[in-house]
VOTI-185186 format. One record per residue (C-alpha): x, y, z; residue number from 1. Coordinates in Angstrom, 2 decimals, always signed. Layout:
BEGIN
PT        px        py        pz    nr
PT         X         Y         Z   NUM
...
//
This chain:
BEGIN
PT        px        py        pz    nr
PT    -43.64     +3.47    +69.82     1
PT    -42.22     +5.88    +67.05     2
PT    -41.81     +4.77    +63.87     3
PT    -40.24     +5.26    +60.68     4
PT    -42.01     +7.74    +58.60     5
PT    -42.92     +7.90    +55.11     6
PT    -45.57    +10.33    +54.75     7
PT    -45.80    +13.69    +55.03     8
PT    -43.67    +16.09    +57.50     9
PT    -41.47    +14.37    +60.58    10
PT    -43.44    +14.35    +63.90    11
PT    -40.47    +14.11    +66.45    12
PT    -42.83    +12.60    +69.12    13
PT    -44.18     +9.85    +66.64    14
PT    -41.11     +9.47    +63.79    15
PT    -37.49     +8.35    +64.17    16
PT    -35.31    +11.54    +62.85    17
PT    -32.15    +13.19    +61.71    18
PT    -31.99    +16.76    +63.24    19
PT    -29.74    +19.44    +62.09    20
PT    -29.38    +18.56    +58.64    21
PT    -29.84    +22.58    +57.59    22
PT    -26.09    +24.35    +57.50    23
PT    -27.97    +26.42    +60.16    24
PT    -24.58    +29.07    +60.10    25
PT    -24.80    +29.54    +56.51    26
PT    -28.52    +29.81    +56.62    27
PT    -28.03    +32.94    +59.33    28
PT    -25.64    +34.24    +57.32    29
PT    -27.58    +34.64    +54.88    30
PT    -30.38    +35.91    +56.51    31
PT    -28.38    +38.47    +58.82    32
PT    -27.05    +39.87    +55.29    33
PT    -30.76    +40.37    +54.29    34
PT    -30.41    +37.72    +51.12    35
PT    -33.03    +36.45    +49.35    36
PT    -32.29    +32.69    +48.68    37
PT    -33.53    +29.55    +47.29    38
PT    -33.51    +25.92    +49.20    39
PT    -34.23    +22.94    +47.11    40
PT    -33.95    +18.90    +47.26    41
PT    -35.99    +16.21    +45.64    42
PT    -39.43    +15.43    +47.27    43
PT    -39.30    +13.90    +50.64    44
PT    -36.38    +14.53    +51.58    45
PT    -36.80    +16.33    +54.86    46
PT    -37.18    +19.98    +53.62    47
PT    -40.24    +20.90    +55.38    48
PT    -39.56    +19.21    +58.59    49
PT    -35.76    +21.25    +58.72    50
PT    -37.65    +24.56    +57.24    51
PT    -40.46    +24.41    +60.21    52
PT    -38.00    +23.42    +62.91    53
PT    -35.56    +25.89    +62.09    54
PT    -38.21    +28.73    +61.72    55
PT    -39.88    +27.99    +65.39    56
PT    -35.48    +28.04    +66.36    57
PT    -35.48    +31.56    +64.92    58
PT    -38.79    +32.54    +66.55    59
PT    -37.34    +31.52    +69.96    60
PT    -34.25    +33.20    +70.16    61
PT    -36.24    +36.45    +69.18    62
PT    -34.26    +38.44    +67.08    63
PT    -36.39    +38.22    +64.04    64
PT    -40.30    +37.31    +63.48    65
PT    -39.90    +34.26    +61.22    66
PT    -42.83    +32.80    +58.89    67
PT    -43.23    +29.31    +57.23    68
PT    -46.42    +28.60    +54.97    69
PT    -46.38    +26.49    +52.29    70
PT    -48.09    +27.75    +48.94    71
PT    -49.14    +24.72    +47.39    72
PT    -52.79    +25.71    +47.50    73
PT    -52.38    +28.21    +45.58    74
PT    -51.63    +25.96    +42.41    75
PT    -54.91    +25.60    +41.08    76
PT    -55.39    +29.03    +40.09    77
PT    -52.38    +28.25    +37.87    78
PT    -52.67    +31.96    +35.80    79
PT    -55.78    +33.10    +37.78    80
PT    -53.71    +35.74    +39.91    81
PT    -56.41    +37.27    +41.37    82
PT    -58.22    +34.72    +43.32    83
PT    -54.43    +33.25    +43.75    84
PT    -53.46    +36.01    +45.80    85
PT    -56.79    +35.17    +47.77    86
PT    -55.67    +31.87    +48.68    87
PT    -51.97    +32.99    +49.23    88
PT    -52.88    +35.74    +51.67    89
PT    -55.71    +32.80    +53.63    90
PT    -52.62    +30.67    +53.88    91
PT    -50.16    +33.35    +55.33    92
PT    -53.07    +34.08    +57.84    93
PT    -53.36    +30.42    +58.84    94
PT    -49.86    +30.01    +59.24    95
PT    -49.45    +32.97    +61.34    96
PT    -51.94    +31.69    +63.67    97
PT    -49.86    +29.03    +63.68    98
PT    -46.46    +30.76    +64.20    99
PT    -46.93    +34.08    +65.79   100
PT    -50.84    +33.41    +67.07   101
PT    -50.44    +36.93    +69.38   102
PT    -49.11    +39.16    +66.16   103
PT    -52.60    +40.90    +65.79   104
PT    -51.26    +43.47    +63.32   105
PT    -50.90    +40.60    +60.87   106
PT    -54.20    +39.47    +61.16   107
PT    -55.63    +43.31    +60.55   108
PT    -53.31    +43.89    +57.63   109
PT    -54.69    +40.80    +56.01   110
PT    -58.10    +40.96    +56.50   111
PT    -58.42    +44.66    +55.57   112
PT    -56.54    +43.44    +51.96   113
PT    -58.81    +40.21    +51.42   114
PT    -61.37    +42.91    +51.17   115
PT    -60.43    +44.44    +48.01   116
PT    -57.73    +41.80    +46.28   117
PT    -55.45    +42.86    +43.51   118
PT    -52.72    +41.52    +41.86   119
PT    -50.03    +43.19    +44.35   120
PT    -51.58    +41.75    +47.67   121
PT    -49.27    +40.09    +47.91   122
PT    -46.31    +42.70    +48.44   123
PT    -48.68    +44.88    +49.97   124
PT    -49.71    +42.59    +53.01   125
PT    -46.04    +41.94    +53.39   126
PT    -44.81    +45.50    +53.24   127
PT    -47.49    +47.10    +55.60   128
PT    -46.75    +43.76    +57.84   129
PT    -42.87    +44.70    +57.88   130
PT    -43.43    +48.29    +58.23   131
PT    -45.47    +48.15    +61.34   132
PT    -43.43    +45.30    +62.70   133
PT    -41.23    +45.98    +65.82   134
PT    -38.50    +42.84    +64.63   135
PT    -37.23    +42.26    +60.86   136
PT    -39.70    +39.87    +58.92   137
PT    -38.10    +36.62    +57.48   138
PT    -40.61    +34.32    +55.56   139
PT    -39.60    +30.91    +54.54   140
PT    -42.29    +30.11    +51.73   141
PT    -42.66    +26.06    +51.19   142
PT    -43.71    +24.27    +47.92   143
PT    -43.09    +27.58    +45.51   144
PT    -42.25    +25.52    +42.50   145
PT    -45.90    +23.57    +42.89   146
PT    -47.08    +27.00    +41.39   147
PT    -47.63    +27.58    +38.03   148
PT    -48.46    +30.50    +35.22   149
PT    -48.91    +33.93    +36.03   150
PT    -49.98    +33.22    +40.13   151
PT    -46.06    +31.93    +40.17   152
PT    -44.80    +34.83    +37.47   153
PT    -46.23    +37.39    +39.73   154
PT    -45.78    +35.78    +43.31   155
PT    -41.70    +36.25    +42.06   156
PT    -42.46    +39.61    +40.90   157
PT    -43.94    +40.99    +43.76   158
PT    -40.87    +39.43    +46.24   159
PT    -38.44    +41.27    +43.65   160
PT    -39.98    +44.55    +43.99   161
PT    -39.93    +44.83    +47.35   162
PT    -36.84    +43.87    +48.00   163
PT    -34.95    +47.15    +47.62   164
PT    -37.31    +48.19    +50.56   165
PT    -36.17    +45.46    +53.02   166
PT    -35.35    +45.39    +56.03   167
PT    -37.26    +48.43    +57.39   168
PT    -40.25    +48.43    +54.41   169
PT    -40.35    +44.60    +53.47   170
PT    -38.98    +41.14    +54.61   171
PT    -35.35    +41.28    +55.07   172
PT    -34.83    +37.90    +54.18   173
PT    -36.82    +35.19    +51.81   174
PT    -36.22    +31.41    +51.37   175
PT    -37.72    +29.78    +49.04   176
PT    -38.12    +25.99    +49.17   177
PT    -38.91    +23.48    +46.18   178
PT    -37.69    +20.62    +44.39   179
PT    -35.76    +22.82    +41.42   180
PT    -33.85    +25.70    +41.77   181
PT    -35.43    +28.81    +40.50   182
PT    -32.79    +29.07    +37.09   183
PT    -35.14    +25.41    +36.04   184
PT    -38.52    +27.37    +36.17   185
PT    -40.10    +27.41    +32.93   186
PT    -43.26    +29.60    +33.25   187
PT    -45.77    +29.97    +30.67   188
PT    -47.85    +33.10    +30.98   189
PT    -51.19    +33.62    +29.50   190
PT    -51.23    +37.08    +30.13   191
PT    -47.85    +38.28    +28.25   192
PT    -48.23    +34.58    +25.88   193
PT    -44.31    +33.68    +26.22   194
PT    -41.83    +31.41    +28.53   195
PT    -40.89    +33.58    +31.08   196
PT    -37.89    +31.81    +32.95   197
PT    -37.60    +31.83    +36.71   198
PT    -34.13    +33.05    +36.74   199
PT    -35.13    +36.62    +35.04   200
PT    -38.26    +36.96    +37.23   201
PT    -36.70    +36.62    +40.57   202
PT    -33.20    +37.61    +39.80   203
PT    -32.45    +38.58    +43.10   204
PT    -31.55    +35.16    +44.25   205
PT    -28.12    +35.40    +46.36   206
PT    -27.49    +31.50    +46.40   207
PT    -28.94    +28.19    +46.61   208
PT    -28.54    +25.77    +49.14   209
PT    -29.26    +21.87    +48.85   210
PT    -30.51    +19.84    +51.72   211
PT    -28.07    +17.04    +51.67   212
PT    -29.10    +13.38    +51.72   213
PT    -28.19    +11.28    +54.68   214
PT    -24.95    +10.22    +54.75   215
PT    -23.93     +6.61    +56.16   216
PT    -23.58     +7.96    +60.33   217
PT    -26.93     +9.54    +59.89   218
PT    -28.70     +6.19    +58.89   219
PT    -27.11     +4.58    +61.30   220
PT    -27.90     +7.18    +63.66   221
PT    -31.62     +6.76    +62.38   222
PT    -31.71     +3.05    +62.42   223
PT    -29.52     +2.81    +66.33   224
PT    -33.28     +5.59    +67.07   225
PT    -35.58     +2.01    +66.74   226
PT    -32.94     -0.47    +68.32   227
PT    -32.87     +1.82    +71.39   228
PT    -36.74     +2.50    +71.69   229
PT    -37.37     -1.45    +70.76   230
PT    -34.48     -3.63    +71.76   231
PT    -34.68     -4.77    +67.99   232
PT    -31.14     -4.73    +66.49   233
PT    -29.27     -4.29    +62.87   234
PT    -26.89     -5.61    +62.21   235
PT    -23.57     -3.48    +60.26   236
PT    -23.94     -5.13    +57.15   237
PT    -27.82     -4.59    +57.08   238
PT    -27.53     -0.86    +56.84   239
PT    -24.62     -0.16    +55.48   240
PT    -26.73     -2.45    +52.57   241
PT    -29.32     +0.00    +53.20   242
PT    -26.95     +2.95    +52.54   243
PT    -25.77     +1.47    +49.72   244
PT    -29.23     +0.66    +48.31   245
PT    -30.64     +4.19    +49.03   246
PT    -27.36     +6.42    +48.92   247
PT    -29.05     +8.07    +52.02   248
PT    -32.34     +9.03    +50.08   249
PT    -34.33     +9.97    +53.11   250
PT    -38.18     +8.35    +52.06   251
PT    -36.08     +4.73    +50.56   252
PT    -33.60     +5.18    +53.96   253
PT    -37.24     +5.36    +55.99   254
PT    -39.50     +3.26    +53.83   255
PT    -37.21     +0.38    +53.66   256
PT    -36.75     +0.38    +57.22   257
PT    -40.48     +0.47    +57.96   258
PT    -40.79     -2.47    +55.50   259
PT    -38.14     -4.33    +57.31   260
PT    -39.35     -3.39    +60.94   261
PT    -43.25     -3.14    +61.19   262
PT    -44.36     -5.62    +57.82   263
PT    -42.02     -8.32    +56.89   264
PT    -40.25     -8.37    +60.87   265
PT    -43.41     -8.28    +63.52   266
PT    -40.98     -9.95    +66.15   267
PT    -38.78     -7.27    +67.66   268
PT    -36.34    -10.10    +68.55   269
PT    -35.49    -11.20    +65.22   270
PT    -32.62     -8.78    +63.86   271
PT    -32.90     -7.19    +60.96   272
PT    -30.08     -8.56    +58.81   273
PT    -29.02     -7.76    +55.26   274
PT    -31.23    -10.50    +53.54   275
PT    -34.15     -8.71    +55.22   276
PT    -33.45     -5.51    +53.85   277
PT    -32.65     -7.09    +50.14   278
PT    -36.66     -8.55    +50.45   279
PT    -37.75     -5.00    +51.79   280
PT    -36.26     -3.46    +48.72   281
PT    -37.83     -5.60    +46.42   282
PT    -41.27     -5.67    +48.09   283
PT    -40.70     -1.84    +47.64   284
PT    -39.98     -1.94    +43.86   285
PT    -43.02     -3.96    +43.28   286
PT    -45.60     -1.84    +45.26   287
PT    -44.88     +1.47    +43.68   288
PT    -46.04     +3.68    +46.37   289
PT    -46.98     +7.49    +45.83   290
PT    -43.06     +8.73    +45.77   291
PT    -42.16     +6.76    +43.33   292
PT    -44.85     +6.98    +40.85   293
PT    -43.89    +11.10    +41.09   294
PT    -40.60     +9.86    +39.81   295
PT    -42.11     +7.72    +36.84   296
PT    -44.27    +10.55    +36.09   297
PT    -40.93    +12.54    +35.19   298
PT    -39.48     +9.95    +33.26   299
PT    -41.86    +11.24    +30.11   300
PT    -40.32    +14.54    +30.64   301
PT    -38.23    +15.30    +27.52   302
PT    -35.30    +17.19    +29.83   303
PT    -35.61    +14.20    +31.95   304
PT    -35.96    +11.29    +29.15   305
PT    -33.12    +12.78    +26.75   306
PT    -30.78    +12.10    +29.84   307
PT    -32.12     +9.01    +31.29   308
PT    -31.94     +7.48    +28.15   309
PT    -28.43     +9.01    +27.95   310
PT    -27.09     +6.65    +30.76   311
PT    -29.23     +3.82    +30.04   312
PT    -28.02     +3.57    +26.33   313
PT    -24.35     +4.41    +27.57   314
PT    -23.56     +6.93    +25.18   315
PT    -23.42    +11.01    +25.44   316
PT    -21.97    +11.46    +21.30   317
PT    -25.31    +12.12    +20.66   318
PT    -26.58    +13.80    +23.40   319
PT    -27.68    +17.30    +23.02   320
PT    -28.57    +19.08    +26.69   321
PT    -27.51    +21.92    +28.07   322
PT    -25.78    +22.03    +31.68   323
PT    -28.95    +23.63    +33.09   324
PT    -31.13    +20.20    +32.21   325
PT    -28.51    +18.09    +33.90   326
PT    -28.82    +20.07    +37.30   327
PT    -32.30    +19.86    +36.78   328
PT    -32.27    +16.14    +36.68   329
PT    -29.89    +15.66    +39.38   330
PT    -32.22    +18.45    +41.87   331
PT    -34.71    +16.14    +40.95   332
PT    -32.97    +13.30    +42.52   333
PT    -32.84    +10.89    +39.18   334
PT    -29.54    +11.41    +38.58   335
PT    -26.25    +11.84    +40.38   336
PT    -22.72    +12.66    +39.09   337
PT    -19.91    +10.64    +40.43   338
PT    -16.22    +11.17    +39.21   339
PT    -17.27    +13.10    +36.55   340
PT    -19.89    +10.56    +35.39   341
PT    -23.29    +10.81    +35.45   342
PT    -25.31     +7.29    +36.29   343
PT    -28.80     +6.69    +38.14   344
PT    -28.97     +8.53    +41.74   345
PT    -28.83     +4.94    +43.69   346
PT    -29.10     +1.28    +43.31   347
PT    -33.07     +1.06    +44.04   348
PT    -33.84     +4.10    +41.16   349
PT    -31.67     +1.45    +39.06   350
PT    -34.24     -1.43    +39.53   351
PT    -37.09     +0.71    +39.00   352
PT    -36.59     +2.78    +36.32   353
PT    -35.82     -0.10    +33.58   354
PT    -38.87     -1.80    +34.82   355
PT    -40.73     +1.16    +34.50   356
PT    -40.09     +1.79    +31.21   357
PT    -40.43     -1.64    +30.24   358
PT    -43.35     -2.31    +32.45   359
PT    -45.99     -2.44    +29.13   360
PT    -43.37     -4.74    +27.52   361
PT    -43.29     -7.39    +30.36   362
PT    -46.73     -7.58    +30.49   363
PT    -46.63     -9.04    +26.76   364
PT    -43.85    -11.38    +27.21   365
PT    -44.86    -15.22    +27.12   366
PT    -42.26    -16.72    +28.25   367
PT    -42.14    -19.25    +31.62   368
PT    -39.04    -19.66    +33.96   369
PT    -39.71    -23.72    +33.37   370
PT    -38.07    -23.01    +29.76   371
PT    -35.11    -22.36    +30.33   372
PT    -34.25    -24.51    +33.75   373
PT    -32.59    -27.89    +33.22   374
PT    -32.66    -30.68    +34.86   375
PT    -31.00    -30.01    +38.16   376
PT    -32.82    -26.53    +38.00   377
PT    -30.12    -24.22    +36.44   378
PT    -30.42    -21.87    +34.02   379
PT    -29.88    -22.94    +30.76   380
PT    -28.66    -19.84    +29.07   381
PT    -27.95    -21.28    +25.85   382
PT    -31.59    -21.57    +25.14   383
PT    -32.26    -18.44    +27.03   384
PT    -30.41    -16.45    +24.81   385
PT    -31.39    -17.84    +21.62   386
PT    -34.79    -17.44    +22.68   387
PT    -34.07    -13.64    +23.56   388
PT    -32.49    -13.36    +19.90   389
PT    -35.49    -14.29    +18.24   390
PT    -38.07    -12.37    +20.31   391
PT    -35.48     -9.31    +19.85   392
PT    -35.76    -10.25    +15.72   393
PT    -39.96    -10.29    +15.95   394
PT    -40.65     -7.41    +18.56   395
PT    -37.89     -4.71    +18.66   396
PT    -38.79     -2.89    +15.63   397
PT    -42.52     -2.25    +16.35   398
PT    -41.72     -1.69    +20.30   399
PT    -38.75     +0.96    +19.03   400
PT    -41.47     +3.13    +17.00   401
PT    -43.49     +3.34    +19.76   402
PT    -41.43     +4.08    +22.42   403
PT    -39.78     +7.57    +23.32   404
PT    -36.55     +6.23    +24.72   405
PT    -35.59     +4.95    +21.23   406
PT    -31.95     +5.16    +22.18   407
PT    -31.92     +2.83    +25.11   408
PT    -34.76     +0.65    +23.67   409
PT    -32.49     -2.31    +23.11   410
PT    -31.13     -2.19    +26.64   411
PT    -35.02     -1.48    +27.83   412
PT    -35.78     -4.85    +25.56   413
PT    -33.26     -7.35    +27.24   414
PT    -34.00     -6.00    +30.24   415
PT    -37.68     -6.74    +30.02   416
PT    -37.17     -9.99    +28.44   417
PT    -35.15    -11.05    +31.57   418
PT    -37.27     -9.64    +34.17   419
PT    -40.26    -11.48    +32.46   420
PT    -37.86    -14.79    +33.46   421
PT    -35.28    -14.28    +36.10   422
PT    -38.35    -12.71    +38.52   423
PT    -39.30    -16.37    +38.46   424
PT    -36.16    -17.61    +41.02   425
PT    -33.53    -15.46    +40.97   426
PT    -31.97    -12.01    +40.94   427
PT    -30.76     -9.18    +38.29   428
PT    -28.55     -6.89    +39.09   429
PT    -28.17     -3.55    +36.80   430
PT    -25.13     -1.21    +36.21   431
PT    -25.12     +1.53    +33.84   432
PT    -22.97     +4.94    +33.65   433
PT    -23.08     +7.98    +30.99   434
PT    -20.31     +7.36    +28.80   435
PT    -19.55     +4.06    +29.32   436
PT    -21.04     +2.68    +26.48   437
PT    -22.74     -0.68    +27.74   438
PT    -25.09     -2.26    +30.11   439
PT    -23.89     -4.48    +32.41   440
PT    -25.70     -7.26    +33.90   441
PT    -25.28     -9.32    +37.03   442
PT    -27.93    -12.41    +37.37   443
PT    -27.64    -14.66    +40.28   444
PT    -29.64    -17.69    +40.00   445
PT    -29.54    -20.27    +42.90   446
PT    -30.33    -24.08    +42.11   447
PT    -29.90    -26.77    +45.02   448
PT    -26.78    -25.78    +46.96   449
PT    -25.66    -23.89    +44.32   450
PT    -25.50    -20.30    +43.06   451
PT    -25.15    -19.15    +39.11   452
PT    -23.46    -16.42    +38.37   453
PT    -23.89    -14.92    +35.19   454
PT    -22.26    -11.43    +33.60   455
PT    -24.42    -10.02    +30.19   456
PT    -22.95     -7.17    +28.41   457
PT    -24.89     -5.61    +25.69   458
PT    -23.03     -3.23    +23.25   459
PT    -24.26     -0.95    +20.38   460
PT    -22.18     -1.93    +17.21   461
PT    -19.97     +0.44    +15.89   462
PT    -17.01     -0.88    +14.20   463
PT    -14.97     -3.87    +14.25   464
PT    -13.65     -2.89    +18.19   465
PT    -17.16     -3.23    +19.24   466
PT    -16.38     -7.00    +20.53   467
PT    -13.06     -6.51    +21.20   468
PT    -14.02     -3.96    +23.95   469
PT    -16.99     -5.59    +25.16   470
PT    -14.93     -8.78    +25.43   471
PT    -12.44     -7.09    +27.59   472
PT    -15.08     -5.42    +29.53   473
PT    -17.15     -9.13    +29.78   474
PT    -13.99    -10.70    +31.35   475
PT    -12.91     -8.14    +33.67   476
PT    -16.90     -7.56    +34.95   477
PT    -16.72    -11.52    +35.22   478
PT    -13.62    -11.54    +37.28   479
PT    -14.63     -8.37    +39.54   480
PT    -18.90    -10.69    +40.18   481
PT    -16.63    -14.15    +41.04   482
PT    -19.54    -15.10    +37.69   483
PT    -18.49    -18.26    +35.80   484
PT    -20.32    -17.30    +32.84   485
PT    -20.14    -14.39    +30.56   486
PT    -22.56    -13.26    +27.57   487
PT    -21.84    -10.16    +25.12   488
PT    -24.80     -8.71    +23.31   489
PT    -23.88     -7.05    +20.41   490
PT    -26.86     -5.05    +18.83   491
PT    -26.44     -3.71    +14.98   492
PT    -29.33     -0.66    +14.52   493
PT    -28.40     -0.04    +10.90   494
PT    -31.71     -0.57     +9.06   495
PT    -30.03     -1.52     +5.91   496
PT    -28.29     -4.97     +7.11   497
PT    -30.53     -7.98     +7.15   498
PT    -31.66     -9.67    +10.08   499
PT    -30.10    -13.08     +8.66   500
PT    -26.40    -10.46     +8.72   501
PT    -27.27     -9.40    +12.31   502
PT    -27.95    -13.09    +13.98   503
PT    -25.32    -14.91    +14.93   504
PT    -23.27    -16.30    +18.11   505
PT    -20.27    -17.87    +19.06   506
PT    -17.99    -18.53    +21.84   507
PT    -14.27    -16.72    +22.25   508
PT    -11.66    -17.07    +24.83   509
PT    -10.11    -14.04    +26.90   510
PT     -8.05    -14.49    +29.60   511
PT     -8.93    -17.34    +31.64   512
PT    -12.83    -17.11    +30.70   513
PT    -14.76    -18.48    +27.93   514
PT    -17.77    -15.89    +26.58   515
PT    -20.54    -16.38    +24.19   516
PT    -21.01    -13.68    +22.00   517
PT    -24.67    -12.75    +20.78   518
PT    -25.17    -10.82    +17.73   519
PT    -29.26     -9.28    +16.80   520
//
């Protein structure tokens, strides 16, 4: 039985998979006009498996000796070029084996440079290799952006200057494949002491290309790949739900269906229905497997942060990036940008990215679900939010100085505050959008027969039309959920206003729906 993979290249014979998802014209294109080119997408998302398959394509039709290798070994020499180029030239040599095992020449013109390494060995393995080849060299060179210092500086360096000697005297074509596009590199050098950016040092770059995620067909097309092999079915709803969670993000399009399929679903005749996927994702969000600590690891990143905490706090007045750290964040796969609005890449990097960054603060909250449940088991929000109010008056201030996304920290605060209790029987449900100016929160809360549906907005004070927006927005959020209650969080930061000033609450009337209104 294949299965959905999660780790590592796809294995056709073992994995469930999504061919042709290369623009495999443009890509010759490129390559018959000799261009040197970069291919990027966020990690795991199917770059190495289209890179080898469509190298070993290239190889069979003949026209062209194509090479893969992937250079990640190379990274811990970080600014050690010399023994970089050692392990750069052992990998080309393995992959060639691997590739073109009856290309002796290859083999001779490495070993005789691993005998006296230098800086250029690099270009000079690759221009002897071309030289004395009898087809055009392409070389598709995985992971370059997993290099750093002066092995990376002069790995780009070395491509550059040969390429006014291609086709005859030096690879006619390159790809290289990473996360970023080369304009994001950032390179310190030891050797010159300065930022050299990846944009001057390989300035030969004709385009970049972007491995698309999947779209809704593909999933489907993926998913239909197990229901055919197994006789297990989904049903519509269950992935379009997937879709919608993962915004076809290959790893969360393949982990949640490996979740669903092999770990909570062991009985191939049980379908696999939307509520199945909903307990995947969460059982997902709590685990915190390898990819997604990567992402939290970026979140300190102050390109990253400035612009996460952007969209979580609502507002770009303030915000002071250039275009160049937005595409970096969206090739990164944080971020996307949707009718000219920026807002977290998909619904899952929405859950996990609040609690991430309010992970610490949870773990300090002592509050119990019991609290705040009355008698018949609902949620007694009335309490709940006066309690939130006073932990808010006693915490923010210390947790704000601490924490690096200061602008967002009251949205980060709420939102642990209600993880802390809602994790306890019910579910949260997070929108936020650059520009937009508020959170929005959707809780359902089910009791007996029942289901509570609850809207909280929180809103940064800024004048008097503060509350007259966010009531607006409250009532028409309320009316879009089907929620029958509705909460507006109004948060004063001015230092200089007492905390006795900034508490209050009340209740106002817009429309057809009563709202409380929370001031801290």
């Amino acid at each position: 039985m294949r299965i959905f993979n999660t780790e590592g290249p796809i294995d056709p014979a073992k994995h469930y998979f999504v061919p042709h998802r290369l623009d495999e014209i443009q890509m010759n294109q490129l390559i018959d006009l000799q261009k040197y080119f970069i291919l990027h997408a966020p990690r795991q998302s199917g770059k190495t498996t289209a890179i080898t398959m469509f190298t070993k394509q290239l190889n069979d039709q003949g026209k062209y000796k194509a090479l893969y290798f992937n250079i990640e070994p190379a990274q811990a020499m970080r600014s050690n070029v010399i023994e970089g180029m050692k392990i750069i030239l052992d990998v080309i040599y393995d992959a060639g084996k691997l590739f073109m095992e009856n290309d002796e020449q290859l083999f001779k013109i490495i070993d005789k440079n691993l005998k006296k390494i230098s800086g250029n060995s690099l270009a000079s393995v690759l221009q002897q290799w071309s030289t004395h080849s009898d087809k055009p060299i392409l070389l598709f060179i995985d992971e370059i952006d997993s290099l750093v210092g002066d092995t990376l500086i002069s790995v780009l360096r070395q491509l550059r200057a040969g390429y006014i000697k291609r086709p005859k005297n030096f690879p006619q074509s390159v790809c290289l494949v990473g996360v970023r596009d080369v304009r994001d590199y950032r390179i310190w050098s030891d050797e010159e002491q300065q930022t050299i950016l990846g944009g001057s040092a390989f300035n030969i770059k004709a385009e970049s290309l972007v491995l698309p995620d999947f779209s809704l067909a593909q999933v489907r097309n993926l998913y239909l790949q197990h229901t055919q092999e197994t006789g297990q079915q989904f049903t519509d709803e269950a992935i379009e739900y997937a879709y919608f969670l993962t915004q076809g993000q290959p790893w969360l399009v393949n982990a949640l269906a490996y979740q669903a399929c092999f770990r909570d679903v062991t009985d191939l005749s049980i379908t696999i229905t939307k509520e199945i996927i909903e307990r995947s994702k969460e059982t997902l969000i709590l685990r915190r497997d390898t990819h997604l600590d990567v992402l939290f690891d970026r979140l300190q990143e102050p390109r990253v942060r400035d612009i996460i905490d952007a969209i979580l706090n609502g507002d770009m007045e303030n915000l002071n990036v250039s275009i160049d750290d937005i595409q970096y964040v969206i090739d990164l796969g944080l971020i996307s940008k949707k009718e000219k609005t920026l807002t977290i890449a998909n619904p899952i990097y929405q859950e996990i990215i609040p609690r991430e960054l309010s992970l610490v603060l949870q773990r300090t909250i002592v509050q119990n679900t019991i609290w705040y449940q009355n008698p018949d088991n609902s949620l007694n929000m009335q309490k709940l939010m006066e309690s939130f109010q006073q932990f808010y008056r006693q915490h923010s201030e210390i947790w704000i100085e601490r924490n690096i996304y200061k602008e967002s920290a009251p949205h980060i605060i709420m939102m642990a505050f209600l993880q802390r209790i809602i994790n306890g029987g019910g579910k949260i449900h997070r929108e936020y959008a650059f520009g937009r100016r508020r959170l929005d929160i959707f809780i359902e809360w089910p009791f007996g027969k029942n289901i509570q549906r609850i809207v909280i907005e929180l809103k940064i004070w800024r004048s008097e039309k503060t509350i007259i927006e966010g009531l607006q927005q409250t009532a028409e959020y309320m009316d879009l959920s089907g929620a029958t209650q509705g909460h507006l969080v109004v948060v004063n930061r001015d230092p200089t206003i007492p905390w006795e000033d900034k508490i209050f609450s009340e209740t106002r009337t817009v429309d057809k729906y009563s709202i409380s209104v929370w001031g801290i």
